[in-house]
C-alpha angles and dihedrals in degrees: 000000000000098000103177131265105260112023084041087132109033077063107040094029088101086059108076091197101058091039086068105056089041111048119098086021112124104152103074109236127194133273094253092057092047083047090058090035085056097041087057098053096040086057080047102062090032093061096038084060089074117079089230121018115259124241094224137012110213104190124203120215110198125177113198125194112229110187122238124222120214112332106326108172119244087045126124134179111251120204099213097049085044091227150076105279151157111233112210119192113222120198119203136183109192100313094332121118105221106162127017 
């Protein structure tokens, strides 16, 4: 996501997301500002998807055990599932899928 002070936008010009949040921006900022900049933009475009905005947004955080077979890297034995496993995080927001 970190795209360099100077040539930002020559990288991430292909991203219309981080272009964005990028263009007009010559002072270099830090990664926790560009991190804000993107999250609203990202609440943006989620919001201007409903036909009307929604009073509230409930989100749902769901962690889901995917077994592993044999010794897959990334997996881990956890003690309530009883078995080696990865552990993805869902978001939803309704039915919609938001983070994977």
């Amino acid at each position: 996501m970190r795209c360099g002070a100077e040539r930002s936008l020559e990288r991430c010009g292909t991203d219309q997301l981080l272009y964005r949040v990028l263009r007009g921006s010559a002072a270099p900022r830090t990664s926790a500002t560009r991190i804000w900049e993107i999250h609203q933009v990202l609440v943006e475009r989620f919001i201007a998807s409903f036909d009307t905005a929604p009073k509230e947004l409930v989100l749902d955080f769901d962690a889901t055990d995917d077994p592993v077979h044999g010794k897959q890297e990334g997996g881990f034995f956890h003690g309530y599932y009883g078995h080696h496993c990865f552990l993805p995080l869902y978001v939803f927001c309704g039915s919609q899928l938001l983070v994977a």
